[in-house]
C-alpha positions in Angstrom: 181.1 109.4 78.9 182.1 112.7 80.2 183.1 115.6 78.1 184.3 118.9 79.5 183.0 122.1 77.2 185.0 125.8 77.5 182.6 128.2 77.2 182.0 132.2 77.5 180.5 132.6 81.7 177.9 134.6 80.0 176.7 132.0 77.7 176.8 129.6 80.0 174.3 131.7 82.5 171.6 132.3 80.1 171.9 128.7 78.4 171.0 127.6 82.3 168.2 129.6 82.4 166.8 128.9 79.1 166.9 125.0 80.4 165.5 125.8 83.7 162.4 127.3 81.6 162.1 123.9 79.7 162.6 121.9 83.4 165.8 120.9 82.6 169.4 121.5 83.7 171.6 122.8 81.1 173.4 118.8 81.4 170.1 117.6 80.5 169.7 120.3 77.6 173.1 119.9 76.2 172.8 115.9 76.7 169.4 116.0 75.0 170.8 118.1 72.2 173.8 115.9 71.7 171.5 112.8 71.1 169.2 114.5 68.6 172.9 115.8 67.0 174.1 112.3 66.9 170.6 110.6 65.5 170.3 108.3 68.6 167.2 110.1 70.1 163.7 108.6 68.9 161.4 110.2 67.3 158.6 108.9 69.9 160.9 110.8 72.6 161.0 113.7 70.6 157.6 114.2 70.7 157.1 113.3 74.4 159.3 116.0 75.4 157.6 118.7 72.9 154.5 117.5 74.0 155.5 118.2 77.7 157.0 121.6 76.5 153.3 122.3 75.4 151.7 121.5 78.2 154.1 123.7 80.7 153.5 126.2 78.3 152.2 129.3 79.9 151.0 130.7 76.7 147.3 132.3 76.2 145.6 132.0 73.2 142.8 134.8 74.4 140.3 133.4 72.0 142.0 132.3 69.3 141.2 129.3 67.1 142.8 128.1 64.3 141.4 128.9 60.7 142.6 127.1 57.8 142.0 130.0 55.6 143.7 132.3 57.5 147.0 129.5 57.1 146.6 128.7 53.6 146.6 132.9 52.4 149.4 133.9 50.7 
């Protein structure tokens, strides 16, 4: 199905970026988005694609290790 969306130029420029940065057009961002909106995407997709996001990821964790401690203060 095809469904035509009105939205501001500006909007739509930075929403295409933000999908580039996750590999993705923004038709496969909003398509993806629609799915998980309507329930029909699986949970073993979901975490395929987060688990792709993670490894694309250009983060640096200089060091750092994860301390239970640390996570449980309050």
């Amino acid at each position: 199905m095809n469904i035509t969306l009105s939205i501001d130029e500006k909007v739509a420029q930075r929403a295409r970026l933000a999908a580039q940065k996750m590999g993705k057009s923004l038709n496969q961002a909003v398509r993806d988005y629609l799915e998980q909106l309507g329930g029909s995407a699986g949970k073993g997709q979901q975490w395929a694609q987060f688990e792709s996001r993670c490894l694309q990821s250009k983060v640096e964790l200089k060091g750092w290790k994860f301390n239970r401690d640390e996570a449980n203060e309050r």
